[in-house]
N, C-alpha and C positions, 0 to 999 in steps of 0.2 A: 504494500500500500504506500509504504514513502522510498518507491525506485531504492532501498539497499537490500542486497542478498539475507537471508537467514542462515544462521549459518550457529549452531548451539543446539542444545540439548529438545527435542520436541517439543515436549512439554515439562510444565514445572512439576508436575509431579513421575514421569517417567524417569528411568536411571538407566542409565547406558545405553540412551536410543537416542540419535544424533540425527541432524539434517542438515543437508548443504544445498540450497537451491534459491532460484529466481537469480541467477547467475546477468539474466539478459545479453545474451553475447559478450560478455567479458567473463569467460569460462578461466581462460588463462589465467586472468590475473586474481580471479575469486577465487580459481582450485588452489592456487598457490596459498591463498586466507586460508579458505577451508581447511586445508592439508596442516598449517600453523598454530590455526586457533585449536581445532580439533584437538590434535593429538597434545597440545597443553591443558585442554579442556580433561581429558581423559585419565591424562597422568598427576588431574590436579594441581597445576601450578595457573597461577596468576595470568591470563592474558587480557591486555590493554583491550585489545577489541571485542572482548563476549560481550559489553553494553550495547555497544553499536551493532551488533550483528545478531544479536538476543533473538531468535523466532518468536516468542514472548513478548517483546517490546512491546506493541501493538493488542491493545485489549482487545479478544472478539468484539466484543457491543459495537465500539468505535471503527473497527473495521466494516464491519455490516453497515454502518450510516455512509461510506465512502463505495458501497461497491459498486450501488447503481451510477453513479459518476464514473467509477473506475467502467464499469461494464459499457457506457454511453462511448468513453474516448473508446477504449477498444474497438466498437463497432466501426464508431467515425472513421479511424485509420487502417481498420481492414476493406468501408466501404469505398474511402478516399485511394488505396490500393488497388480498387477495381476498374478502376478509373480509365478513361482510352486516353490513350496515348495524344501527341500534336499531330497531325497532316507532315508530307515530307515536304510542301509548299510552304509550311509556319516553323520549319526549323532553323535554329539558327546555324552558321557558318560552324563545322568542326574546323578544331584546330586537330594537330598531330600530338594523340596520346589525351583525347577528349573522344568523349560516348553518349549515346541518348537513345531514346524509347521514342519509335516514331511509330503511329498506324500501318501496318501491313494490310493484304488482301483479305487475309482471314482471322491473323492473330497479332500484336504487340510483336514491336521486332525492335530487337536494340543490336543499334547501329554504333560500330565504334574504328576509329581512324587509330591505327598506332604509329607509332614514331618512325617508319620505313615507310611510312605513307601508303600501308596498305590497309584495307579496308575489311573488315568481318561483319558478320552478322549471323545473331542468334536467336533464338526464341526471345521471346521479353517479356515471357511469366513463368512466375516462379514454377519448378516441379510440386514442388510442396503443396502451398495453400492457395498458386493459383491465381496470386495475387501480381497484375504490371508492374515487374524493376522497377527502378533508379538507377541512372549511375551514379558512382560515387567516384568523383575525381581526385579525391585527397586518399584514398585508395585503390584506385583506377580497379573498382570491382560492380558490375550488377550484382545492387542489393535489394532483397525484398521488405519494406516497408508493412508486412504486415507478421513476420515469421524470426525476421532476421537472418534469412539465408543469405548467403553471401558465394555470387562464381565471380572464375575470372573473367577478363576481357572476350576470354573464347569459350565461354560458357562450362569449363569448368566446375566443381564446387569447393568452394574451400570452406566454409564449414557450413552446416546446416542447423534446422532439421531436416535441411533437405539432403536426400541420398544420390537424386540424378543429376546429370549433366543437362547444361540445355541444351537443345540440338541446335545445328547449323543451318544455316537457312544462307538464300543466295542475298547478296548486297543489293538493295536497290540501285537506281541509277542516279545518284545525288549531285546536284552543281554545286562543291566549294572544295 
């Protein structure tokens, strides 16, 4: 409910039952907590972060008055995910090593220029949940905005929930 992982003992009254989740795609740098806080958690010594990470923290009662909010953005950003793509007539100019989700015949196609000036194109929904990419230029990756999948420029995956690759699809005929 406040975007940080849980990451501590289940519940106040369970012993030796742990949880490490709501990670959000920062699996890396939480399994690292988790793995930290844990195993000091277990062996009883002192860690700085069991407050902040407390599954606990968060009274039920209080949670329940946030869900339907929680539950409302949810949909927004999986229905804002469903979303068509621009016309390849309202795109703007790629530059080399820049990507974008442009309207195909049938499906979402994301178009991406890389640095040899050549040209790919992949599906532009996720395998997953099915939801139109993004590109992400500060990671030069199609990512899903509704799951958090993440491929590469050639539709690879690099992490999921998603398991497939996107498939390859031919280039449109783009002017820039």
């Amino acid at each position: 409910m406040d975007q940080v992982p849980y990451i501590g003992p289940i519940s106040p009254f369970s012993d030796n039952v742990y949880v490490a989740a709501g990670f959000n795609g920062w699996g890396m740098t939480h399994g690292t907590v988790a793995g930290l806080l844990l195993s000091d958690l277990i062996a009883g010594r002192d860690n700085e972060w069991a407050e902040l990470y407390d599954p606990n923290r968060i009274p039920p009662l209080k949670s329940l008055k946030r869900l339907p909010k929680a539950g409302g953005k949810m949909m927004k950003q999986f229905i804002n995910g469903r979303r068509n793509p621009r016309k390849a007539e309202d795109l703007p100019a790629l530059d080399r090593g820049e990507g974008t989700v442009m309207a195909g015949d049938d499906e979402p196609l994301g178009v991406y220029r890389d640095n040899n000036d050549e040209w790919h194109a992949v599906s532009g929904t996720c395998t997953y949940s099915g939801c139109v990419l993004r590109w992400n230029g500060a990671g030069e990756s199609w990512d899903c905005p509704c799951d958090g999948s993440r491929y590469t420029p050639e539709g690879t995956v690099i992490d999921g929930p998603a398991q497939k690759d996107l498939s390859k699809r031919t280039v449109p005929t783009l002017e820039n």
